[in-house]
C-alpha positions in Angstrom: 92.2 5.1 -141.7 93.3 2.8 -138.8 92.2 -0.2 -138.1 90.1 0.5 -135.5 87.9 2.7 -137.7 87.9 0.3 -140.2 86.3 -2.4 -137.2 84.1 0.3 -135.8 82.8 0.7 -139.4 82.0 -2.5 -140.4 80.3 -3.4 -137.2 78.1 -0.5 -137.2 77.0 -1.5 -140.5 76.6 -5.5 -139.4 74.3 -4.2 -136.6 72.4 -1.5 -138.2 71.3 -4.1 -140.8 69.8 -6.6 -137.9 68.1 -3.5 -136.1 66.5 -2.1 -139.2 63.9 -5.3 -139.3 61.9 -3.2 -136.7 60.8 -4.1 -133.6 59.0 -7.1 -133.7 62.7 -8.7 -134.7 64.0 -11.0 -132.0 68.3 -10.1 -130.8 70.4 -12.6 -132.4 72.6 -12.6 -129.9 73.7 -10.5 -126.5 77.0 -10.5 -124.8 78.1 -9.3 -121.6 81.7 -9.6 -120.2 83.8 -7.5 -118.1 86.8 -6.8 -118.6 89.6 -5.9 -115.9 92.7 -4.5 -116.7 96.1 -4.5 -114.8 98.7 -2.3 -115.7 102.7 -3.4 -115.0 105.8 -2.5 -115.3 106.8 0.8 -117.8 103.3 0.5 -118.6 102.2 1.6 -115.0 104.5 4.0 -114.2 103.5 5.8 -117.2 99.8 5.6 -116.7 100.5 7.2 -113.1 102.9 10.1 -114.1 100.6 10.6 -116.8 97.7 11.3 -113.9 99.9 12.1 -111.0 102.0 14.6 -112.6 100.2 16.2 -115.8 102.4 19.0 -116.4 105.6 17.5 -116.2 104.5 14.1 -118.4 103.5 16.8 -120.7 106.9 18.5 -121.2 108.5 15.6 -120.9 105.8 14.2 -124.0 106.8 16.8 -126.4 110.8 17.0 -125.8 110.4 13.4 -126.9 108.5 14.0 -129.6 110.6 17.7 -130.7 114.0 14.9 -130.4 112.2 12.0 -132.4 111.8 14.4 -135.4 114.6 16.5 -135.6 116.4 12.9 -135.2 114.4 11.5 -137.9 114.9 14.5 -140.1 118.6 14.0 -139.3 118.7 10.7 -140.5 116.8 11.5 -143.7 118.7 13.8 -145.2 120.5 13.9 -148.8 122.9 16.0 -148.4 
């Protein structure tokens, strides 16, 4: 279970216990923020190839992943 789950969990359960007093209850509390976010760098051109080029970042996606393991399995053996 990551930790995201574990958050997501925990809050629902915080706020289902304020929003089971009914309606008559008054909100505790109410937040509103945005939130902008700016990609740069590796981080960008990644996002975009991702978008731009879906088919290649794909091939390219599992080669990398096909070389990780058969690295890792390379490195853990016991022979």
């Amino acid at each position: 279970m990551s930790v995201f789950n574990i958050f997501w969990a925990l809050t629902s359960v915080f706020a289902s216990h304020f929003t089971r007093a009914g309606r008559n209850c008054a909100k505790l509390w109410r937040f509103h923020h945005n939130l902008t976010i700016s990609k740069q760098g590796f981080e960008r051109f990644v996002y975009s190839a991702a978008f731009d080029h879906p088919l290649l970042y794909g091939i390219i996606a599992v080669i990398i992943a096909v070389t990780a393991g058969l690295l890792a399995s390379a490195l853990s053996r016991r022979d």
